[in-house]
C-alpha positions as CSV (number, residue, x, y, z in Angstrom):
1,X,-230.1,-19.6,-98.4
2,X,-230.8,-18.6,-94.9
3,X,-230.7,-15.2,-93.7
4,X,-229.0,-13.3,-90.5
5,X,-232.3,-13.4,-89.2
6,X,-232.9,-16.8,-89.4
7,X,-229.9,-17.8,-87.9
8,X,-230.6,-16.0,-85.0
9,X,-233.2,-18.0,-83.2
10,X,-231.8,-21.3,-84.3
11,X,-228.3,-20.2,-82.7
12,X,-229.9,-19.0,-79.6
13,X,-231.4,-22.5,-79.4
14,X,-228.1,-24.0,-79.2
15,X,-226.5,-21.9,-77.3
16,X,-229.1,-22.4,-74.7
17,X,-229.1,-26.2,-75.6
18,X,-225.3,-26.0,-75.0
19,X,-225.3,-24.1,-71.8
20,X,-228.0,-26.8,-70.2
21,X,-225.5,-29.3,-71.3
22,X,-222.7,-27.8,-69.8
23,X,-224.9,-27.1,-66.2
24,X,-225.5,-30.6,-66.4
25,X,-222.1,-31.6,-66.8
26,X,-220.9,-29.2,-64.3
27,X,-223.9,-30.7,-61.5
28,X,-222.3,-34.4,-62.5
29,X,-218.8,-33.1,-62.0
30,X,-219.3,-32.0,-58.7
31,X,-221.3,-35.1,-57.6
32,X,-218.3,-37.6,-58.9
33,X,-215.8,-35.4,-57.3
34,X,-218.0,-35.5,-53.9
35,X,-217.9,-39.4,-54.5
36,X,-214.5,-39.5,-55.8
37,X,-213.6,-37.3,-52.2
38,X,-214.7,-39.9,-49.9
39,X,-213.1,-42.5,-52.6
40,X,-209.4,-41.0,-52.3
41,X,-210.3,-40.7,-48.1
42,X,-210.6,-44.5,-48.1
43,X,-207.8,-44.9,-50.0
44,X,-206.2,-42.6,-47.9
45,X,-206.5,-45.4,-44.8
46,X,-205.7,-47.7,-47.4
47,X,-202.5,-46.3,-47.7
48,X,-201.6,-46.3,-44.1
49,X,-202.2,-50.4,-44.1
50,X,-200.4,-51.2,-47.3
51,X,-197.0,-49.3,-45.8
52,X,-197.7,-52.0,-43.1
53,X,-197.3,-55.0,-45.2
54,X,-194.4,-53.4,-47.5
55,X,-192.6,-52.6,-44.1
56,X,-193.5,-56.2,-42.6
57,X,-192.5,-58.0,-46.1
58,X,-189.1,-56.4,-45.7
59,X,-188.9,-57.5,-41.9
60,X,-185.7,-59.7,-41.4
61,X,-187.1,-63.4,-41.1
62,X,-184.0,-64.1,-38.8
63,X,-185.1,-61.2,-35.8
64,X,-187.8,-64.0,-35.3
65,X,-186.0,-66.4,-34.5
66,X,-185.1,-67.9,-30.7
67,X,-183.9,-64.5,-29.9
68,X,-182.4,-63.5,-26.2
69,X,-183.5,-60.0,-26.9
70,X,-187.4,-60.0,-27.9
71,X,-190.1,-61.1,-26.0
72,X,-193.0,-61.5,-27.4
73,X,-196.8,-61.8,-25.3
74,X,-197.0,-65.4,-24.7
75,X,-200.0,-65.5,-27.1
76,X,-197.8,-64.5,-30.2
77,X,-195.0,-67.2,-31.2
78,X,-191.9,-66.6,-32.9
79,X,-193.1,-68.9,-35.8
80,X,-196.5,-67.0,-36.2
81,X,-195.0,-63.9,-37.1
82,X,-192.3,-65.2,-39.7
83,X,-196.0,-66.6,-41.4
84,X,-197.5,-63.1,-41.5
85,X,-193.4,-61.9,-42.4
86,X,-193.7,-64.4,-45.1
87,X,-197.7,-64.0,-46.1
88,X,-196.3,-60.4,-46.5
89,X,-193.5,-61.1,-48.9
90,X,-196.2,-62.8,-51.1
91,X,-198.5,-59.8,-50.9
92,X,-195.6,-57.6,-51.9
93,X,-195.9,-57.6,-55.7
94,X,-200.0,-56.8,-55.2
95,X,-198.9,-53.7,-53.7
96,X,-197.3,-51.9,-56.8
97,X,-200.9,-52.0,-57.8
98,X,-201.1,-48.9,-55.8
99,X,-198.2,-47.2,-56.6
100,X,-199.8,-44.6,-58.4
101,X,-200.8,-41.0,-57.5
102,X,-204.6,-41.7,-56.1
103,X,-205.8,-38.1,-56.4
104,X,-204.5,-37.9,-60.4
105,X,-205.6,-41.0,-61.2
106,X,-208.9,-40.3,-60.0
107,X,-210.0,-36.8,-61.1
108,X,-213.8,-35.9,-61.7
109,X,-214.0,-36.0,-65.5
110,X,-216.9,-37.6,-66.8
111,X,-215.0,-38.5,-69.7
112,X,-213.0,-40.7,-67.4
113,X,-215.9,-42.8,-65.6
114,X,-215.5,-45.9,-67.1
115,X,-211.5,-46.1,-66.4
116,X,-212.2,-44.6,-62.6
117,X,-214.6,-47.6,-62.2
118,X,-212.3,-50.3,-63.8
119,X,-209.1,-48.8,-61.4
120,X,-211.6,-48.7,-58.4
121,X,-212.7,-52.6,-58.8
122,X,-209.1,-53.5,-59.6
123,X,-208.5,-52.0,-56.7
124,X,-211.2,-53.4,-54.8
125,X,-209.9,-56.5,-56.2
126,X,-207.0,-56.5,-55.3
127,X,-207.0,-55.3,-51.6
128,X,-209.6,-58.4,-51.6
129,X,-206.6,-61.0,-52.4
130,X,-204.4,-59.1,-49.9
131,X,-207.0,-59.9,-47.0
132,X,-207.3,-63.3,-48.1
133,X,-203.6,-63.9,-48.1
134,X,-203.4,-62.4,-44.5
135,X,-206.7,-64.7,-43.5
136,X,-204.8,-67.9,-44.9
137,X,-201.8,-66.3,-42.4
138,X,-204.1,-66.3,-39.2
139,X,-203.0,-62.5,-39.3
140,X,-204.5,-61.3,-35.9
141,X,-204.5,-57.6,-35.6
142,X,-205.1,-57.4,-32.1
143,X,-202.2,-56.7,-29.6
144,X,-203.1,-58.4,-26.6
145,X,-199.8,-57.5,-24.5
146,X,-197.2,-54.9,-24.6
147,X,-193.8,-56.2,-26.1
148,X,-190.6,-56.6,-24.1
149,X,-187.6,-55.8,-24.8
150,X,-184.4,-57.5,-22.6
151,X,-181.5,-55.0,-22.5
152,X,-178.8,-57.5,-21.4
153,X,-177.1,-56.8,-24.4
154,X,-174.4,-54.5,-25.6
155,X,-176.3,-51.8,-27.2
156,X,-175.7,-48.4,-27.3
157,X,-178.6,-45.9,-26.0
158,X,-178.7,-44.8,-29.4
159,X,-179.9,-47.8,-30.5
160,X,-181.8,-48.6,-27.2
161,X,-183.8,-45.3,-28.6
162,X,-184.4,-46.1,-31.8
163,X,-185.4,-49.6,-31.1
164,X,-187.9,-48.3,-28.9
165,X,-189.1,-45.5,-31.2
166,X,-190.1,-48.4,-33.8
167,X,-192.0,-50.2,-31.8
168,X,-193.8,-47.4,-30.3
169,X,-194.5,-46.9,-34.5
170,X,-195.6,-50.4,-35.0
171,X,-198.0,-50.4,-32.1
172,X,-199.5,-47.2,-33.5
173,X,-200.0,-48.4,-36.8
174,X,-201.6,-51.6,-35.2
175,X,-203.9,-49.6,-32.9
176,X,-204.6,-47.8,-36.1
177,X,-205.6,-50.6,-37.8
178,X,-207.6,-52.8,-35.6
179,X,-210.8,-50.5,-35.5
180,X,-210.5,-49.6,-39.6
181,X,-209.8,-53.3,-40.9
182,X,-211.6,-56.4,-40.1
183,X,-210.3,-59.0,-41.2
């Protein structure tokens, strides 16, 4: 039978034992949520391309058609952008991949390193297939010309407005794009 005494020393040795532990859990911590930070950061620009595509895979086919009101740079055809339209549409179903709340799903646990690495090469995965759908599209990220618009029609300023303020959205997200994603 051990004694008070005994016990002592033997439960200051795992208390100390424990607290090491728990310092080097806390040092590990911190350095996968340092990693995970610049993770959910890339993800972050991620995001801003994959509302591209969902937006595009919605786009109306028929807009690009012959159409008396849009003109695009003589470099871009009507044709080439209903294949990025329709590359899109095919991407679509990829993208619910990252539906999910990035900063929840990765949070620093060590307990949860295994499952952050699987998510993170599904994800890397995945965004991989995306590119090489868009590749197979000749999806060209560069705007070489600034779009015209022919207001011949009957449209009401309104709508003049709004048409406008889209495409000044579009060509930001494109100028946003072209320096972060080479494709």
């Amino acid at each position: 039978m051990f004694t008070a005494t005994q016990q002592k020393p033997k439960r200051q040795r795992t208390l100390k034992r424990l607290n090491r532990y728990a310092e080097q859990t806390t040092g590990l911590e911190k350095e996968l949520a340092g990693v995970l930070k610049d993770t959910l950061g890339g993800l972050e620009k991620l995001d801003c391309f994959l509302d591209a595509v969902e937006k595009l895979a919605v786009t109306s086919l028929h807009v690009f058609v012959e159409n008396q009101v849009l003109h695009l740079p003589e470099e871009i055809n009507l044709e080439h952008v209903q294949v990025v339209i329709t590359a899109a549409r095919l991407i679509c179903p990829q993208l619910l991949e990252f539906k999910r709340d990035a900063k929840v799903l990765f949070f620093p646990r060590l307990q949860n390193v295994e499952v952050l690495s699987f998510q993170l090469d599904k994800y890397i995965q995945t965004t991989k297939k995306i590119c090489e759908t868009l590749e197979k599209s000749e999806f060209c990220l560069e705007m070489t010309a600034e779009s015209v618009v022919d207001l011949d029609v009957d449209l009401s300023e309104e709508d003049i407005q709004m048409m406008l303020d889209h495409i000044n959205q579009l060509s930001e997200i494109s100028m946003f794009l072209a320096p972060s994603i080479n494709i």
